[in-house]
N, C-alpha and C positions, 0 to 999 in steps of 0.2 A: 482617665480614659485610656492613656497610652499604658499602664499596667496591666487593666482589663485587655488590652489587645494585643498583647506582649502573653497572657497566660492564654490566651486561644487554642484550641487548635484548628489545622488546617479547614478542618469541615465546619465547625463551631463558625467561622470567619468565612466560611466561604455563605452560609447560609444567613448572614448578616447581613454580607452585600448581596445576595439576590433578594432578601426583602428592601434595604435599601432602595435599593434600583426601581423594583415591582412599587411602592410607595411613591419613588418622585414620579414614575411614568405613570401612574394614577394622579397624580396632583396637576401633571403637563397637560396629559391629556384626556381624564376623565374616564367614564365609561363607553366605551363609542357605541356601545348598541342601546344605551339609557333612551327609552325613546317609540324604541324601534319594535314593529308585532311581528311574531311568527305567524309563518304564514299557514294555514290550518293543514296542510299535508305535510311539513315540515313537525308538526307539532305531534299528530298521528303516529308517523313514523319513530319519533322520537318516545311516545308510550307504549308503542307496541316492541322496540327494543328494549326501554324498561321492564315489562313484563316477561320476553323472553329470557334477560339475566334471573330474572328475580326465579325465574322456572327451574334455571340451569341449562335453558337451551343453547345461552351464549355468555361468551367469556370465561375468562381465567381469576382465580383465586390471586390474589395480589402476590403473593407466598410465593407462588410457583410461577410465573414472571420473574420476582426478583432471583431464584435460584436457576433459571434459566436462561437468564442474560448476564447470571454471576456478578453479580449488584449486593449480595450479602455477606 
């Protein structure tokens, strides 16, 4: 293991420990809305912005966020 993490790199390693972490705090503490119902205007609202993207009404291309915040 200590090889494997000796040829890393920084991002390789960094994206290790955030699924690490993401994995134990799923194991601590579950799903916390497992359970739980949207409430039907919540649910509405939420397909009718699905359809607006899907239109082009709303949002950005992933692409042009990350060239925009300089992420690529």
């Amino acid at each position: 293991m200590t090889n494997a993490v000796l040829q890393m790199t920084p991002e390789e390693l960094k994206d290790m420990i955030e699924t690490l972490i993401e994995q134990k705090l799923m194991e601590m503490f579950g799903n916390l809305d497992d359970g739980l119902e949207l409430q039907e205007r919540v649910y509405q609202r939420l397909l009718r912005q699905k359809q607006a993207v899907i239109a082009g009404e709303r949002g950005q291309p992933f692409a042009e966020v990350v060239q925009q915040l300089n992420l690529g």
